[in-house]
N, C-alpha and C positions, 0 to 999 in steps of 0.2 A: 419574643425573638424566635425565628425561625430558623432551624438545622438542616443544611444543605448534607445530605449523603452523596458521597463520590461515586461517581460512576468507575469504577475500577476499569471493568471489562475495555470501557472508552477508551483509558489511559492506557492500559498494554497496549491495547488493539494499534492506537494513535504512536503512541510511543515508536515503537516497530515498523511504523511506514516513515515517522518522522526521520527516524536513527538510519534506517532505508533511503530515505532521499537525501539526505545531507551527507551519506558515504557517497551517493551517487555523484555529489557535489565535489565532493574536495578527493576523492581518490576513484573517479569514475570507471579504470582499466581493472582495481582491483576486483571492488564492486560485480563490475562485468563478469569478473573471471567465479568471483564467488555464484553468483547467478548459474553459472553452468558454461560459460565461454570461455575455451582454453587460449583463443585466438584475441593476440591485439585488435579493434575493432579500426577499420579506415574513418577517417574525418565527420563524413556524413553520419556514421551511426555512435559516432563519441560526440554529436551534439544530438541525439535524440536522447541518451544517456543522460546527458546534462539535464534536457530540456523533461524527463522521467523522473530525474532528482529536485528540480524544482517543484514541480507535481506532487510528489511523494511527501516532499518537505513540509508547501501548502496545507494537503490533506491530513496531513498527521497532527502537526502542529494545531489545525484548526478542532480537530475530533479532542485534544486534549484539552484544549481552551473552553470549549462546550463542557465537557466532564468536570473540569476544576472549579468550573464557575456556576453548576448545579442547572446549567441549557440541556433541551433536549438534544442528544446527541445522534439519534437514527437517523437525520438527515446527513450527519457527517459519514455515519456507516455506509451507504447509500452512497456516498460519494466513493470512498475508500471502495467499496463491491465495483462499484461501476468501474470506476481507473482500469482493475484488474479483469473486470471482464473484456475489456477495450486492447488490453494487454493479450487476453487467452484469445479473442477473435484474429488480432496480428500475427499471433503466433501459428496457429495453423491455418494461416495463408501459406506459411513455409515449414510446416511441418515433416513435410518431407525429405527441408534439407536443415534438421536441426541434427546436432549431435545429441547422442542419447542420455548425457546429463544436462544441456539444456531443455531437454523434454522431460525430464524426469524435473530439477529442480525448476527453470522458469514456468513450465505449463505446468506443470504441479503447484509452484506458488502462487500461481493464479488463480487455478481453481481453490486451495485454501482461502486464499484472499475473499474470492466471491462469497464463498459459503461463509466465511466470520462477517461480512460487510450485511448480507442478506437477513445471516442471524441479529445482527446489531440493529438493522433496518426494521426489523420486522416483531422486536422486542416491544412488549407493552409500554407507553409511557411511563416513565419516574415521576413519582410525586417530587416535590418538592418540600418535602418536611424536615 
């Protein structure tokens, strides 16, 4: 019989966009506001919020699925890098007119993000013993 080892790293990693998307879901203004947005957001950008927290929920949920069930996981990190760098390119198209805690926490989250997805990405494969 063969011993599946967890991917730990997958599970935080996953966990965290999961728990990320699914606030984005059911409390999306608060969400926003933890992000760095002191401002109620208009219509059109409380569905992009939404349409972030579905995404987030996807990617996360899918990166813990992989982990718990002994799958290579780098292609979910890789996913989870990409979102955020998709996130940090949007971002400074309007960086100029971000407040300075959404530059600090959103484009900072992003660039974390990148950098753990890349590392996850770019991790040797797991055996499967």
């Amino acid at each position: 019989m063969t011993r599946r080892t967890l991917d730990r790293a997958a599970v935080v990693a996953g966990g965290i966009r999961l728990t990320s998307g699914v606030w984005f879901l059911v409390d999306p203004l608060r969400a926003n506001r933890f992000w760095g947005d002191p401002a109620d957001p208009p219509p059109t950008a409380r569905l992009l919020l939404r349409s972030m927290g579905y995404r987030d929920a996807l990617i996360g949920a899918l990166l813990v699925s992989a982990a718990v069930s002994g799958r290579d996981t780098r292609g979910w990190f890789l996913a989870s890098g990409g979102a955020d760098a998709a996130d940090l390119l949007g971002g400074i198209s309007v960086h100029d007119r971000l407040s300075r805690s959404q530059r600090l926490i959103g484009l900072g989250g992003a660039v974390a993000g990148i950098g753990v997805g890349a590392w996850g990405a770019l991790r040797p494969r797991r055996s499967r013993e």
